[in-house]
VEXDREN-2710 file (C-alpha; in Angstrom, 1 decimal):
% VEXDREN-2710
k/r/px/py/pz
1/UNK/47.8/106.9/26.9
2/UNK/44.5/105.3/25.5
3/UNK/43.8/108.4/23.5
4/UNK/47.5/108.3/21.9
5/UNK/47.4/104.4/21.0
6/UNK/43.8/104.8/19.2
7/UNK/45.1/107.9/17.5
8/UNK/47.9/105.8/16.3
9/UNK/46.0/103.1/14.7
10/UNK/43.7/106.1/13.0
11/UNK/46.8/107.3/11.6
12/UNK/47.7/103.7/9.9
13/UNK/44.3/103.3/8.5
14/UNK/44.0/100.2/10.5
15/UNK/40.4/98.4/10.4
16/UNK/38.6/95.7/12.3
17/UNK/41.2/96.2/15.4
18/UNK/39.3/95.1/18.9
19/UNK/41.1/97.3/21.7
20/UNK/41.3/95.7/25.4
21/UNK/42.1/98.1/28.3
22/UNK/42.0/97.2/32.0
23/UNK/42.4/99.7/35.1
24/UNK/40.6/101.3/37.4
25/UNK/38.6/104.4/37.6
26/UNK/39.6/107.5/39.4
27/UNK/37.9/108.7/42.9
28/UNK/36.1/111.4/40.4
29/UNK/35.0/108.8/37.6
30/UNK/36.6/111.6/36.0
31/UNK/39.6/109.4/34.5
32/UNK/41.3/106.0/33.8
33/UNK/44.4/104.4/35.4
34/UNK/45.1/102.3/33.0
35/UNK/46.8/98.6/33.6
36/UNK/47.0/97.1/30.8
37/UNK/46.5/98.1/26.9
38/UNK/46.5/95.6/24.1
39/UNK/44.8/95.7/20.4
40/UNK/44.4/92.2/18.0
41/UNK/43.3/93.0/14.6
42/UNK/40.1/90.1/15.1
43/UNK/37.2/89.4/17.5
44/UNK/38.4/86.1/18.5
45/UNK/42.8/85.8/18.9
46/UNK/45.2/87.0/17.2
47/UNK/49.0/86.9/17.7
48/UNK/48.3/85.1/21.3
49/UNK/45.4/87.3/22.9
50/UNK/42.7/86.4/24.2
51/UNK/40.6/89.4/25.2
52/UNK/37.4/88.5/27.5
53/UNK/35.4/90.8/28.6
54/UNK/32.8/89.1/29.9
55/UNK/32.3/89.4/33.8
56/UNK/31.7/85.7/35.4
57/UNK/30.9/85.2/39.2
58/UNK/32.5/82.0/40.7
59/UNK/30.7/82.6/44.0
60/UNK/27.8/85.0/45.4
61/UNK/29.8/88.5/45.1
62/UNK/33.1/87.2/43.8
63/UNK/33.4/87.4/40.3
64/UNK/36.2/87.3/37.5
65/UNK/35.8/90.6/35.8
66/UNK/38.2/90.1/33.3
67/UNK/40.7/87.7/32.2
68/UNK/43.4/88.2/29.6
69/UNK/46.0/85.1/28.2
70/UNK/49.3/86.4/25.8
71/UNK/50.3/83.6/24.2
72/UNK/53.1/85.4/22.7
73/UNK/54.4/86.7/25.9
74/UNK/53.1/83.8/28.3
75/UNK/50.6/85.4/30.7
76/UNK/48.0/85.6/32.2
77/UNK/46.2/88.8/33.8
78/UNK/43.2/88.7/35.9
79/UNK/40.6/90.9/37.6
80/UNK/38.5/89.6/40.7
81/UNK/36.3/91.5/42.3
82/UNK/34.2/91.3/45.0
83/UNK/31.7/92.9/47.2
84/UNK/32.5/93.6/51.2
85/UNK/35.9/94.8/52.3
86/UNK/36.9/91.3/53.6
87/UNK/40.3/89.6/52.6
88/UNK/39.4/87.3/49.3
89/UNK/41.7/85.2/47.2
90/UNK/42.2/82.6/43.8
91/UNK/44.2/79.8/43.6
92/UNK/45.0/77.6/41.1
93/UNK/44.7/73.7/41.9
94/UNK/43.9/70.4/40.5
95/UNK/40.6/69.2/40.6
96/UNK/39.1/68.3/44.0
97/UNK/42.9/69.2/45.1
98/UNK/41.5/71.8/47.7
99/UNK/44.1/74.2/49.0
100/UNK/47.1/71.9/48.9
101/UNK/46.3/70.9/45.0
102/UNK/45.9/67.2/46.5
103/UNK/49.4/67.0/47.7
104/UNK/50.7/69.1/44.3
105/UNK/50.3/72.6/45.7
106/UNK/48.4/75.2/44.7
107/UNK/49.3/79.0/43.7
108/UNK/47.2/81.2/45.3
109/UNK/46.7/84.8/45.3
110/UNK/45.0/86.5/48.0
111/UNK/44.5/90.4/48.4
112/UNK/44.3/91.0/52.5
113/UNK/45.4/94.7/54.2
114/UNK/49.1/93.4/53.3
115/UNK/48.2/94.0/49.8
116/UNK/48.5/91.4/47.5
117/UNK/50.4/88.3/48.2
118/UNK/51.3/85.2/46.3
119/UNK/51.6/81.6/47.9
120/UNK/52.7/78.1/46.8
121/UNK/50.1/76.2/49.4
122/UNK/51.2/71.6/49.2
123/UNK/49.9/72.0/54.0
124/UNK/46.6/72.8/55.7
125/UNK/48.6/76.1/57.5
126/UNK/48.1/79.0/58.0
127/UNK/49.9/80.8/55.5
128/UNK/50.9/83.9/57.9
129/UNK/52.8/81.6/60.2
130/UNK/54.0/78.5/58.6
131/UNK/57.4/77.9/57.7
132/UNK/56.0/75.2/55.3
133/UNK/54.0/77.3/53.3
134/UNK/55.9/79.6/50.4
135/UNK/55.5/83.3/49.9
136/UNK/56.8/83.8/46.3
137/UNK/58.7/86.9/46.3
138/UNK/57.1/89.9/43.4
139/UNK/60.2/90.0/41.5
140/UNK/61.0/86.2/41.8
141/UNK/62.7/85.7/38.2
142/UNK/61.2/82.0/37.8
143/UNK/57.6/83.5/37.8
144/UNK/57.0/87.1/38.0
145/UNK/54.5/88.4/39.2
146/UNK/53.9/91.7/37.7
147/UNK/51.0/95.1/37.4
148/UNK/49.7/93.9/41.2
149/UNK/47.1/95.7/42.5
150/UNK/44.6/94.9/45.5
151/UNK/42.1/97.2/46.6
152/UNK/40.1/96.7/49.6
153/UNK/37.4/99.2/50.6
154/UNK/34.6/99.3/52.9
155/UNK/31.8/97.4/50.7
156/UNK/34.2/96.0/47.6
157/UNK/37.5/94.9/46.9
158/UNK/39.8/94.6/43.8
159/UNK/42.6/92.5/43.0
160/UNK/44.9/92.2/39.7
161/UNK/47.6/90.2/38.8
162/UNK/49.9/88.8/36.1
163/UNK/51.6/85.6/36.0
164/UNK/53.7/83.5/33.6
165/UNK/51.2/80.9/32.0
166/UNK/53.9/77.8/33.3
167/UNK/55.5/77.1/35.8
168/UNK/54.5/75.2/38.4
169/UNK/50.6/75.2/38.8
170/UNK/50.4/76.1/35.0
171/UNK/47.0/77.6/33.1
172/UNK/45.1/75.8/31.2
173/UNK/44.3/76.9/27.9
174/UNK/42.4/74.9/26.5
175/UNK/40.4/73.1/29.2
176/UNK/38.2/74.5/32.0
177/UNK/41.0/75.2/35.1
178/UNK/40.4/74.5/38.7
179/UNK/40.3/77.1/40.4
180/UNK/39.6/77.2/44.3
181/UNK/38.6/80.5/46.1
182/UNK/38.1/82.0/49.5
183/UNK/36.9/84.8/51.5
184/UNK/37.4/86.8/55.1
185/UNK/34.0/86.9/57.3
186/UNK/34.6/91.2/57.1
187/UNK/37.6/91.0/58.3
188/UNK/40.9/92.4/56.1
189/UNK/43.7/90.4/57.3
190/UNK/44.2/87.3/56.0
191/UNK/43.2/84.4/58.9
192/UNK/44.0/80.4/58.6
193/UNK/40.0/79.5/59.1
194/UNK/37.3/80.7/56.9
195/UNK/33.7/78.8/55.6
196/UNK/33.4/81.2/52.8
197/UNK/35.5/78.9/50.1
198/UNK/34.7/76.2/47.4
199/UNK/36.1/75.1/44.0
200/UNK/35.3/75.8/40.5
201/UNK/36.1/74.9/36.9
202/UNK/36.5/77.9/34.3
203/UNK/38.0/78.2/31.1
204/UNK/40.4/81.6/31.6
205/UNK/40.4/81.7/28.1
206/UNK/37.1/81.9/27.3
207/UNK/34.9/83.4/30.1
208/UNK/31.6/82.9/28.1
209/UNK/31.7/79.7/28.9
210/UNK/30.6/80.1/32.3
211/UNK/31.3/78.3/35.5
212/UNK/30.8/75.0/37.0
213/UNK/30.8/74.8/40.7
214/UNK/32.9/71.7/42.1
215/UNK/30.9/70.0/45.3
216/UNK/33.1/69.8/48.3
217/UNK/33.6/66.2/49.4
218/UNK/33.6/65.7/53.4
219/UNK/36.4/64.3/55.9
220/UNK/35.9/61.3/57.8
221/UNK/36.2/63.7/60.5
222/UNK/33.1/65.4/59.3
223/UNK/31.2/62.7/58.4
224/UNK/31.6/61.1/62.3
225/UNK/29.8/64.6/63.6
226/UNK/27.0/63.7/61.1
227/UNK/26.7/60.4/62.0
228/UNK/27.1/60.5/65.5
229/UNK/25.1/63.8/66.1
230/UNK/22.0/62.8/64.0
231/UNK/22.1/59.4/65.8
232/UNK/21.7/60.8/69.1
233/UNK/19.5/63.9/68.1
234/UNK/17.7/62.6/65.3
235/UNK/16.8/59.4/67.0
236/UNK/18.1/57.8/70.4
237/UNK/17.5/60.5/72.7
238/UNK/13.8/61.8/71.6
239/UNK/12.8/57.9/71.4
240/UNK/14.0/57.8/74.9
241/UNK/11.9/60.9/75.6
242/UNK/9.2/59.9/74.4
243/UNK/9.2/56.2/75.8
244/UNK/9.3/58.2/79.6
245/UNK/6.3/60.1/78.5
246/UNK/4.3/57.7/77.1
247/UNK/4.8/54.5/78.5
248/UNK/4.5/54.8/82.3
249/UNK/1.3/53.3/82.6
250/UNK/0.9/50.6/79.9
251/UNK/-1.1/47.8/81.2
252/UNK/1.0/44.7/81.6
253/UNK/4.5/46.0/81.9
254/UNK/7.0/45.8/84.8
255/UNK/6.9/49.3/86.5
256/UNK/10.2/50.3/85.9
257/UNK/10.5/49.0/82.6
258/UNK/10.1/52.4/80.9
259/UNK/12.5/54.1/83.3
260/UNK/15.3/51.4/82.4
261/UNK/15.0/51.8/78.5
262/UNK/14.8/55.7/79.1
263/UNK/18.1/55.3/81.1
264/UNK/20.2/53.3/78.8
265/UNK/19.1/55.1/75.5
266/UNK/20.0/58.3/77.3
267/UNK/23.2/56.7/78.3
268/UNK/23.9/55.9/74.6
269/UNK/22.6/59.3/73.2
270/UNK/24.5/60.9/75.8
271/UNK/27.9/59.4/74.8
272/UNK/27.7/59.9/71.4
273/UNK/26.4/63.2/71.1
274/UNK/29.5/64.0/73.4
275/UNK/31.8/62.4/70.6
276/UNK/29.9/64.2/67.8
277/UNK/30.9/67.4/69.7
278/UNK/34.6/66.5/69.4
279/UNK/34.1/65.3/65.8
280/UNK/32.7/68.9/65.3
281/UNK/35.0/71.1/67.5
282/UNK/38.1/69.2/65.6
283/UNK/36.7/69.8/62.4
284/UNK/36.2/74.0/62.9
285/UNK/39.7/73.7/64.8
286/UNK/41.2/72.2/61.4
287/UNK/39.1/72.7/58.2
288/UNK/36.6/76.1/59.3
289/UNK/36.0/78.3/62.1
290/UNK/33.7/78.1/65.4
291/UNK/30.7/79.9/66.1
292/UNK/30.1/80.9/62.4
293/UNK/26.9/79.6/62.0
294/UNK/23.3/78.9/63.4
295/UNK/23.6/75.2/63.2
296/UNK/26.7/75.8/65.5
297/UNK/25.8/78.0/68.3
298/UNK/22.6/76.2/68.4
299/UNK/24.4/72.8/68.7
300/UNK/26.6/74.1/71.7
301/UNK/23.2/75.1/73.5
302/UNK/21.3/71.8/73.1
303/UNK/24.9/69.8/73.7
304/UNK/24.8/71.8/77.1
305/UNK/21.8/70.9/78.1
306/UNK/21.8/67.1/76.8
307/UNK/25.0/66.9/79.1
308/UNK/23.7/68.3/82.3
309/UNK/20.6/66.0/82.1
310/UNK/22.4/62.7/83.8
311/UNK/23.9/64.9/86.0
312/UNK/21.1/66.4/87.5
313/UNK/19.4/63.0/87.4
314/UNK/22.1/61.8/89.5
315/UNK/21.8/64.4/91.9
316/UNK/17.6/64.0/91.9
317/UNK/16.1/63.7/95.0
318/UNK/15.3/60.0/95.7
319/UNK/12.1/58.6/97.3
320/UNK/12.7/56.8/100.4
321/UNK/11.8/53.2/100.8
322/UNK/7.9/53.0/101.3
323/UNK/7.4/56.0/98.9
324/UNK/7.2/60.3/100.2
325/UNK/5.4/60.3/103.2
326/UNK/1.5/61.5/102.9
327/UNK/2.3/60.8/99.0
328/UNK/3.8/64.4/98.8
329/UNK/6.7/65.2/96.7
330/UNK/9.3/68.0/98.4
331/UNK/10.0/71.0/96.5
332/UNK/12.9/69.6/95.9
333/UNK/12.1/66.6/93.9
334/UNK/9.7/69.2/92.2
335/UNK/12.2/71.4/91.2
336/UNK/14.4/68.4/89.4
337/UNK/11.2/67.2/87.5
338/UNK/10.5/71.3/86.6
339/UNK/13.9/71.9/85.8
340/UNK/14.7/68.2/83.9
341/UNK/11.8/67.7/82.0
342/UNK/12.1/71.2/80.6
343/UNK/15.7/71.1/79.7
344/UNK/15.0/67.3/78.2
345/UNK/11.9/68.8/75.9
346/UNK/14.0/71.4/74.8
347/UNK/17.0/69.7/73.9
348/UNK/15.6/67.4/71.9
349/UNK/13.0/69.1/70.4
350/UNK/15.8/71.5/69.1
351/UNK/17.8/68.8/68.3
352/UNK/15.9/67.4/66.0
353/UNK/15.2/70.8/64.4
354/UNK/19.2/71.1/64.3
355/UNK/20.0/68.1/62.8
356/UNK/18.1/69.0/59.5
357/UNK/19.8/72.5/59.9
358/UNK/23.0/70.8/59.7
359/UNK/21.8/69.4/56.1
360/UNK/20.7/72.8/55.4
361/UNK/24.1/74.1/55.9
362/UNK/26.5/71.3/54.6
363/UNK/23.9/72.0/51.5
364/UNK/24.7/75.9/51.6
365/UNK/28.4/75.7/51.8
366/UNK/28.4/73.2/48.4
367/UNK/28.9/69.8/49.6
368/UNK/28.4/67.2/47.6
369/UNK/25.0/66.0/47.9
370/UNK/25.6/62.3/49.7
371/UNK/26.6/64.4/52.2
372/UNK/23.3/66.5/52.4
373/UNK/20.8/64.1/51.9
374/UNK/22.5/61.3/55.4
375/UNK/21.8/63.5/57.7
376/UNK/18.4/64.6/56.2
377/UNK/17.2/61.7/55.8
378/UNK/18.4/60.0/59.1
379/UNK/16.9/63.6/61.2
380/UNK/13.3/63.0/59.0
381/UNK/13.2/58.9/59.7
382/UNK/13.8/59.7/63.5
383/UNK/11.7/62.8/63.4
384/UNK/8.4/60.7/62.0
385/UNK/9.5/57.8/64.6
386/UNK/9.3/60.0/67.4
387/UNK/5.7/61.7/66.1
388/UNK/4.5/58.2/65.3
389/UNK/5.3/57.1/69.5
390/UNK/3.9/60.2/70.3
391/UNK/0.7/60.2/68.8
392/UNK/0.0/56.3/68.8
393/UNK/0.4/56.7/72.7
394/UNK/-1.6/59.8/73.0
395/UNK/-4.4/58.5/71.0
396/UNK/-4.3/54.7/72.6
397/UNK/-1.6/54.1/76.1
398/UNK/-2.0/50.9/75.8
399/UNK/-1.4/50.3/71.7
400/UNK/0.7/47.2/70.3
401/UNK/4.1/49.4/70.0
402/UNK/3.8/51.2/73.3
403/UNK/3.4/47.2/74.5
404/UNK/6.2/45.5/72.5
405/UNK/8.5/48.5/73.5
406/UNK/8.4/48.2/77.4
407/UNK/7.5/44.3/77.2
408/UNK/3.9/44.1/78.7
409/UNK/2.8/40.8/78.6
410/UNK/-1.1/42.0/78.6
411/UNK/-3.6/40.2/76.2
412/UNK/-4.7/42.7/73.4
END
């Protein structure tokens, strides 16, 4: 077919003709199957085409290879490829409109191991299931979809499609186009919950021009977890360990002062790093997926053991009025120190470490950067508090904070 149409325009003497072909190679390398064919007698357009061939990546691995407008017949084809076998997809949307093309819908395209499938997405659903999501049919009329192929193989993918330049999510000519995308975590069929997915702005018409990455704004939902979480982590509950290990003995001070304000900020950090864990399981459960990172199954461990610690505290073994006898301590009352002091250390030492791993990752997945830079800078001011009480009560027990924090009443 290729060699046939250059022939022909050999035999008309035509000059200065670009040539555009998209398909796929054979298994062999040995051939072409050829999708699409189309010649315009100029570099630039020329009786509605618009041949691109440059190849422009709107994520790590996912990439536009090719994307072809005909103004004269009103379409557009495009090429994405990317590189695992997992389910990927387009969709075209309004800027910042996310999946639902803020309330508009959006026309997405995702190649999955049902082949390529087309949906008109206004709901957060899953589009397997929901009833309010659309599946436009191949052959609908309105809109055809036509020359479909998707191609998933173990380490790459493929998809191509045609659609009408209108209709109801129409292409942008002349202006960059939002564009939203998304991606499987290796797995082929197609799944409501996914982190791999952000927005774009590209001009399908001119892929030279590159892409600009759209920041992903966070739900209140979200931004309770961060606040919540880094409150408790970041600051409450490793001031209230550090006020039990370093102000027992300052001069001047009632003796159960430091075990009261060590109670009731645990009490505090303990409640809302409870609610930070709903914030955070609602969030996965609606807008991404559990388990998929280390800031998550970290999180769970140090939530685990920041909830047991007022249990077991409850269940310590009390001192009898007039103190243990001969002094000594049962193994029992050993044990709970053992056992909560090393839990306690370890939770909030790795909670402070996971709160700036939570910046880290709303950072990595292209939030915008308000979002980023709370919880970093609320996990560094309570990290440098906490060193501060530390060493200031190492260095001197009996220093001016250590004093004003459990109330002694001690001259200088």
């Amino acid at each position: 077919k290729v060699t046939n149409f250059l022939q022909s325009m050999t035999d008309t003497a035509q000059a200065n003709i670009q040539v555009t072909a998209m398909g796929f190679p054979s298994t062999d390398m040995a051939s072409i199957d050829v999708l699409t064919l189309t010649q315009c007698a100029g570099a630039g357009t020329c009786d509605g085409y618009y041949s691109v061939g440059n190849t422009v990546c709107i994520a790590d691995g996912l990439c536009v290879q090719s994307s072809i407008v005909d103004e004269t017949a009103g379409t557009l084809t495009t090429t994405i490829t990317s590189d695992d076998g997992s389910w990927f997809g387009i969709g075209f949307s309004t800027p910042g409109g996310g999946m639902t093309g803020g309330g508009e819908g959006a026309d997405i395209f995702v190649c999955s191991s049902e082949g390529l499938r087309r949906f008109f997405i206004n709901t957060r659903s899953n589009p397997e299931s929901s009833s309010d999501i659309e599946l436009i049919a191949q052959d609908d009329p309105s809109d055809a979809v036509i020359n479909n192929i998707c191609v998933l193989e173990d380490g790459d993918g493929t998809m191509t499609f045609t659609r009408t330049l209108d209709g109801r999510r129409p292409i942008l000519l002349d202006e960059e186009q939002a564009i939203i995308w998304a991606r499987g975590a290796g797995e082929k069929e197609l799944i409501s919950k996914h982190d791999r997915k952000g927005e774009v702005s590209i001009n399908l018409a001119n892929l030279s021009e590159g892409v600009s990455t759209v920041k992903r704004s966070a739900t209140w939902i979200l931004w309770l977890h961060i606040i919540f979480m880094a409150l408790a982590w970041g600051f409450i509950l490793p001031m209230g360990a550090a006020i039990a290990s370093r102000t027992r003995n300052v001069v001047g001070a009632h003796p159960e002062a430091w075990f009261i304000r060590h109670k009731y900020l645990g009490r505090i950090g303990w409640t809302l790093q409870l609610l930070g864990l709903v914030f955070g399981i609602y969030y996965c459960e609606v807008f991404s997926d559990h388990f998929q990172h280390s800031h998550t199954k970290l999180g769970m461990l140090i939530v685990a053991f920041g909830t047991f610690q007022p249990i077991s505290a409850v269940l310590r073994p009390h001192p009898p009025k007039g103190g243990w006898t001969d002094g000594k301590k049962p193994a029992s009352r050993l044990v709970f120190e053992v056992v909560h002091k090393t839990m306690g250390w370890s939770a909030v030492l790795a909670g402070i470490v996971n709160v700036l791993l939570g910046s880290k990752l709303v950072s990595d997945l292209d939030f915008e950067s308000t979002t980023v830079y709370v919880p970093l800078a609320m996990g560094v001011f309570g990290a440098a508090c906490f060193l501060i009480f530390m060493v200031l009560g190492l260095a001197s027990p009996n220093n001016a904070l250590s004093k004003a924090v459990v109330g002694s009443k001690a001259a200088p």
